[in-house]
C-alpha positions in Angstrom: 8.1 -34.3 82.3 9.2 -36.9 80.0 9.7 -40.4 81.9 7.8 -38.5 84.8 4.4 -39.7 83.8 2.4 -42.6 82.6 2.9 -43.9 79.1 0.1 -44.7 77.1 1.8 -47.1 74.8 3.0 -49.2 77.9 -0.9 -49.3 79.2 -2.2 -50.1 75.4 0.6 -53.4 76.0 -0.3 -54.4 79.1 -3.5 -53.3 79.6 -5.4 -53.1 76.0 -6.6 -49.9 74.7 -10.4 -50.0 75.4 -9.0 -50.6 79.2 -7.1 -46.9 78.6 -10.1 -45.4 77.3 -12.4 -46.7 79.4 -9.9 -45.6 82.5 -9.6 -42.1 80.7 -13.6 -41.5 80.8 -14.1 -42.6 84.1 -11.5 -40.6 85.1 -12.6 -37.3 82.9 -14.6 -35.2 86.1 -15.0 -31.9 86.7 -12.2 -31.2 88.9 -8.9 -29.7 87.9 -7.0 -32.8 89.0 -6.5 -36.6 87.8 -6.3 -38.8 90.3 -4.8 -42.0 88.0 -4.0 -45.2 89.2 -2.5 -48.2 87.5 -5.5 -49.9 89.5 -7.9 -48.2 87.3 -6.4 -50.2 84.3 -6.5 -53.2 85.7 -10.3 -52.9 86.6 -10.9 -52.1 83.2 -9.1 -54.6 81.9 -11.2 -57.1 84.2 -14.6 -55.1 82.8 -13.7 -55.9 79.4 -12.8 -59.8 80.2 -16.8 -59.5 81.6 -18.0 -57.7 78.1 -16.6 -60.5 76.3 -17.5 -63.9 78.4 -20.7 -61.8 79.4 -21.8 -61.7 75.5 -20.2 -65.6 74.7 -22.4 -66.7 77.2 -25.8 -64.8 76.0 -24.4 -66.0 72.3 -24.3 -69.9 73.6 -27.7 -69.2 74.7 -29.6 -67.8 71.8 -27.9 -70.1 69.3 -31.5 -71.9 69.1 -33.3 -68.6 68.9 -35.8 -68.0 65.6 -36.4 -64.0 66.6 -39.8 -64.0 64.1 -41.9 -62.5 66.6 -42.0 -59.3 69.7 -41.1 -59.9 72.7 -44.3 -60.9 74.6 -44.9 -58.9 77.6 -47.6 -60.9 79.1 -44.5 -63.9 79.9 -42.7 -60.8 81.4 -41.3 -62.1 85.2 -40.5 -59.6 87.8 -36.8 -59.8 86.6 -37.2 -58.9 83.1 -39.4 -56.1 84.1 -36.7 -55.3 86.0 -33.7 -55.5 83.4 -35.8 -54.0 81.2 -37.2 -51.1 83.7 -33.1 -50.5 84.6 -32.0 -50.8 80.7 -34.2 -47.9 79.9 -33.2 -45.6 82.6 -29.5 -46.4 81.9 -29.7 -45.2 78.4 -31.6 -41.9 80.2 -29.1 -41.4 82.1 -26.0 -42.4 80.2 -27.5 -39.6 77.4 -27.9 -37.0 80.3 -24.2 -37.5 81.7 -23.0 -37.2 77.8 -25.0 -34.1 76.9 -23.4 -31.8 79.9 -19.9 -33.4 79.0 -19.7 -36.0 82.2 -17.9 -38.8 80.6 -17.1 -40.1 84.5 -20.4 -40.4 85.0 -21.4 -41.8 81.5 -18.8 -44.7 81.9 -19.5 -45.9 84.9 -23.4 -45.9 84.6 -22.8 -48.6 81.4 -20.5 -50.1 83.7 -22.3 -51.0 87.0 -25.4 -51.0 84.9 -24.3 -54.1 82.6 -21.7 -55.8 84.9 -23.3 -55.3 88.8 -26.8 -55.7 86.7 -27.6 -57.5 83.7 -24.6 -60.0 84.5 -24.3 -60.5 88.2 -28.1 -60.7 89.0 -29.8 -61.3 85.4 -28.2 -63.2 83.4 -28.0 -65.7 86.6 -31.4 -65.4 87.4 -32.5 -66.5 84.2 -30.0 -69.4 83.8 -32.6 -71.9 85.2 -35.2 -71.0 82.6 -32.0 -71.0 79.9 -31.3 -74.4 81.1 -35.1 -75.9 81.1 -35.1 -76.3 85.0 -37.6 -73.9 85.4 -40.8 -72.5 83.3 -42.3 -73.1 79.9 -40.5 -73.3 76.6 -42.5 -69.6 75.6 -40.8 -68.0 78.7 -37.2 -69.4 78.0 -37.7 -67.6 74.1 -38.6 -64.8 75.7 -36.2 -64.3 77.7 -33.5 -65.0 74.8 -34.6 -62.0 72.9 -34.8 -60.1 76.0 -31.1 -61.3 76.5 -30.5 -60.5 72.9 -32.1 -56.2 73.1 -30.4 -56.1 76.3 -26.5 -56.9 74.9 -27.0 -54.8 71.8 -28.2 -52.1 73.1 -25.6 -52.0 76.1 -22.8 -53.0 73.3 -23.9 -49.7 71.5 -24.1 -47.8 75.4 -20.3 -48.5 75.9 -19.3 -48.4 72.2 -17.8 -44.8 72.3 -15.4 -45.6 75.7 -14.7 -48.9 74.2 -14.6 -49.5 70.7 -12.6 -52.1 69.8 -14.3 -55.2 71.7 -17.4 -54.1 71.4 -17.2 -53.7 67.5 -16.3 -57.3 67.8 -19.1 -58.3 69.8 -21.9 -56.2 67.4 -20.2 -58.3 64.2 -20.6 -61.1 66.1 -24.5 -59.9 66.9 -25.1 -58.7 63.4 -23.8 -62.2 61.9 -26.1 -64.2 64.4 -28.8 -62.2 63.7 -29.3 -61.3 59.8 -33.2 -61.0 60.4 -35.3 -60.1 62.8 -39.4 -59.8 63.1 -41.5 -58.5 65.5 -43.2 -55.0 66.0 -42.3 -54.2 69.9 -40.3 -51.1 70.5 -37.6 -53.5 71.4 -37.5 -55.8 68.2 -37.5 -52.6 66.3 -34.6 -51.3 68.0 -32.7 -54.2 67.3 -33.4 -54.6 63.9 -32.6 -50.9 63.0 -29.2 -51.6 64.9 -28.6 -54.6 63.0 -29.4 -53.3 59.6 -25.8 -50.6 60.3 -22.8 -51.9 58.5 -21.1 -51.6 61.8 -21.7 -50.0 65.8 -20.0 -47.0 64.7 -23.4 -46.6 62.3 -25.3 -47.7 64.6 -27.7 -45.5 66.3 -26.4 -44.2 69.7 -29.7 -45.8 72.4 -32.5 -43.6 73.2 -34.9 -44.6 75.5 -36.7 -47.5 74.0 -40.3 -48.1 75.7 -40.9 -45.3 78.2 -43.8 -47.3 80.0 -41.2 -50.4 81.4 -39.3 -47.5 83.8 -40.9 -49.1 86.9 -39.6 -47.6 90.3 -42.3 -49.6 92.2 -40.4 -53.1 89.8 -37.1 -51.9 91.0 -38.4 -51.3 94.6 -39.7 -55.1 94.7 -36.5 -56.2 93.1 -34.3 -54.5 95.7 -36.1 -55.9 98.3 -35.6 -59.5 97.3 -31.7 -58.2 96.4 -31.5 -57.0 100.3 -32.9 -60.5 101.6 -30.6 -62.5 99.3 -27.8 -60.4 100.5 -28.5 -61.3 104.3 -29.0 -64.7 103.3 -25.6 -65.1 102.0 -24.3 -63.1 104.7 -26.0 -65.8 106.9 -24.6 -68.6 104.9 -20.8 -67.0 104.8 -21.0 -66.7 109.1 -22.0 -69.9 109.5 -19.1 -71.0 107.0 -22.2 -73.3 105.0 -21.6 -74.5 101.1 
């Protein structure tokens, strides 16, 4: 079959090889057939583009940050009750798909979870509080170490499909980051991350606080999702900026 079939080493050049891997897992189901397209690559080449400006652009955010206390849930807002609701039950499931062998499943939960998510609706949600438009200087803190548990923890989610960035990117965390304080179940699961030489030490995520999975949070969150949806369906017909 030689020269019948696709050549890894050609992907690895034009594609890089967490793209292959990542491509591989999602591709890994049940079924006795592979359906592989060069498409595939390309998409996970474009995911891993969004790991790495996705992280620059928490890293610009937190350069300020002094993490020498929790997290403090009483400044939560309905979208970090949300990210945070959503981050636990991504690790739940992301576990569940590895344990029966599902690797499909396992990539693409860490995928939609962290770019259709934490970038595409969190991080922008936030960026007015980031920016000082909007809140109290407590809330914008907050919300940099929520920034902060969410990236290291889905770093270490996607770590076995794609090691090579997000090594990179935990160095990176670990180097911003020497020390950390604060008692939450959060804080403490980034500090024990942290304290690893590298993400390959790193403890694989468990669920960290079992009380934020909040189906009636993500219920009030899709609702507002479904009437900013037909809003900018409404803007997009009547061709407005």
């Amino acid at each position: 079959s030689k020269g019948n079939v696709i050549d890894p080493l050609e992907i690895i050049e034009e594609f890089g090889t967490d793209a292959l891997r990542m491509t591989m897992c999602s591709s890994g189901t049940q079924s006795r057939e592979i359906d592989l397209d060069r498409r595939k690559f390309e998409d996970f080449k474009n995911f891993a583009n969004k790991v790495w400006n996705g992280a620059r652009f928490v890293f610009m955010q937190v350069e300020d940050l002094n993490y020498d206390d929790a997290i403090d849930k009483a400044l939560l807002t309905l979208e970090d009750k949300w990210i945070l609701s959503l981050l636990n039950q991504t690790i739940q499931k992301v576990d569940d798909s590895l344990s029966r062998y599902e690797f499909d499943k396992a990539a693409m939960t860490a995928y939609d979870f962290f770019w259709k998510e934490f970038c595409a609706y969190y991080v922008e949600i936030v960026k007015p509080t980031l920016f000082g438009k909007r809140g109290i200087p407590e809330e914008r803190k907050n919300k940099q170490k929520i920034l902060t548990v969410v990236l290291c923890a889905s770093i270490r989610l996607i770590h076995p499909m794609a090691p090579f960035i997000t090594e990179e990117l935990f160095a990176n965390l670990k180097a911003r980051f020497g020390e950390v304080k604060g008692t939450d179940p959060y804080t403490l699961d980034l500090r024990k991350s942290l304290d690893c030489i590298s993400c390959a030490f790193a403890p694989y995520p468990q669920i960290i606080d079992p009380s934020d999975i909040q189906p009636a949070v993500e219920k009030s969150f899709s609702d507002l999702d479904r009437v900013v949806y037909t809003l900018r369906n409404i803007r997009g017909e009547m061709k407005l900026p």
